[in-house]
C-alpha positions as CSV (number, residue, x, y, z in Angstrom):
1,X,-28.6,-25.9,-44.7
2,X,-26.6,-26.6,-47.8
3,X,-28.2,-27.2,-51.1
4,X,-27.3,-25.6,-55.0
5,X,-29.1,-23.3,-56.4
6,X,-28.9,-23.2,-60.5
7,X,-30.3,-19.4,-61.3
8,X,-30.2,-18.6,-65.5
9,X,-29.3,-15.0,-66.0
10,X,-31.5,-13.5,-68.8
11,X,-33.4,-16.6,-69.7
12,X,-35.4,-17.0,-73.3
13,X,-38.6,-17.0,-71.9
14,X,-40.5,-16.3,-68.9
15,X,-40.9,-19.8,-67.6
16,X,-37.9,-20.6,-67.0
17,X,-37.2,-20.5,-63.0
18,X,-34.1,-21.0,-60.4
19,X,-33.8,-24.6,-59.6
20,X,-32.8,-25.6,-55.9
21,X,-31.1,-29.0,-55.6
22,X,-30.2,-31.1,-52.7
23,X,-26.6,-30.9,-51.6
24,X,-25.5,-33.9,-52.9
25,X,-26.6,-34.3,-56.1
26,X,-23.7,-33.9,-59.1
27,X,-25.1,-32.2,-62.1
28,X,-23.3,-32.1,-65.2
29,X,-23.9,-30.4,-68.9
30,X,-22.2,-30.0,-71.8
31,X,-23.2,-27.2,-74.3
32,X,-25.2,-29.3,-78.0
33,X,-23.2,-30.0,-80.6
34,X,-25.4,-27.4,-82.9
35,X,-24.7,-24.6,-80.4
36,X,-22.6,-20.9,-81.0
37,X,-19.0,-21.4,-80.8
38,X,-18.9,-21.2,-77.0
39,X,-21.0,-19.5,-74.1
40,X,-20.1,-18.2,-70.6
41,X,-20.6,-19.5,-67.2
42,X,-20.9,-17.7,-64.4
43,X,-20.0,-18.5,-60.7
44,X,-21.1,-16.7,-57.6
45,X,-21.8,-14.2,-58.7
46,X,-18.0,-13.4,-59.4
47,X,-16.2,-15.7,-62.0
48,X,-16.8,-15.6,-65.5
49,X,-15.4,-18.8,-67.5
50,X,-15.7,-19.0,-71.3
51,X,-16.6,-22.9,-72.3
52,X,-16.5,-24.3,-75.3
53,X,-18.7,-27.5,-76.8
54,X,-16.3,-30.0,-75.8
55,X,-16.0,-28.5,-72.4
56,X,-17.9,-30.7,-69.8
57,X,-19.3,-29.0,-66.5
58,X,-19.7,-30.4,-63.4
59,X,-21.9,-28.8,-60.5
60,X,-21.4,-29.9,-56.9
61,X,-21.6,-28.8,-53.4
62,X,-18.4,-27.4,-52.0
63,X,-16.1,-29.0,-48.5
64,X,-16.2,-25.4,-47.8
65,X,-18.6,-22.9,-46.3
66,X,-19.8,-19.4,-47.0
67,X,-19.6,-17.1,-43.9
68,X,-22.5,-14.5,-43.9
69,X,-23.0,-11.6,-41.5
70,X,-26.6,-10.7,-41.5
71,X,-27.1,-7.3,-39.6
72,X,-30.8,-6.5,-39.0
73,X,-31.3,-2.9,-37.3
């Protein structure tokens, strides 16, 4: 099953939950105008990208697939 799942690391408040999409949906943000200089994005878990306010980001599902070996003893 592919989908995307949007997960905010240290949110503001308590409310604020994961999100699971449906694979082909394209979400896209930009960060507000009255925002800090720039923020950070995280991506599986692994890359770390510095954006700016006029940087635009764009969220879709990938042509390629994870591979995961589950082992249950």
């Amino acid at each position: 099953m592919s989908n995307i799942a949007i997960t905010p690391i240290s949110p503001l408040n308590l409310s604020t939950r994961p999100v699971v999409l449906p694979p082909h949906v394209r979400v896209t943000f930009k960060l507000p105008a009255e925002s800090r200089k720039h923020a950070f994005l995280g991506a599986d878990g692994q890359i770390k990208l510095e954006i700016s306010k006029e940087t635009d980001v764009e969220i879709t599902t990938s042509k390629f697939h994870a591979i995961c070996n589950l082992e249950i003893f």
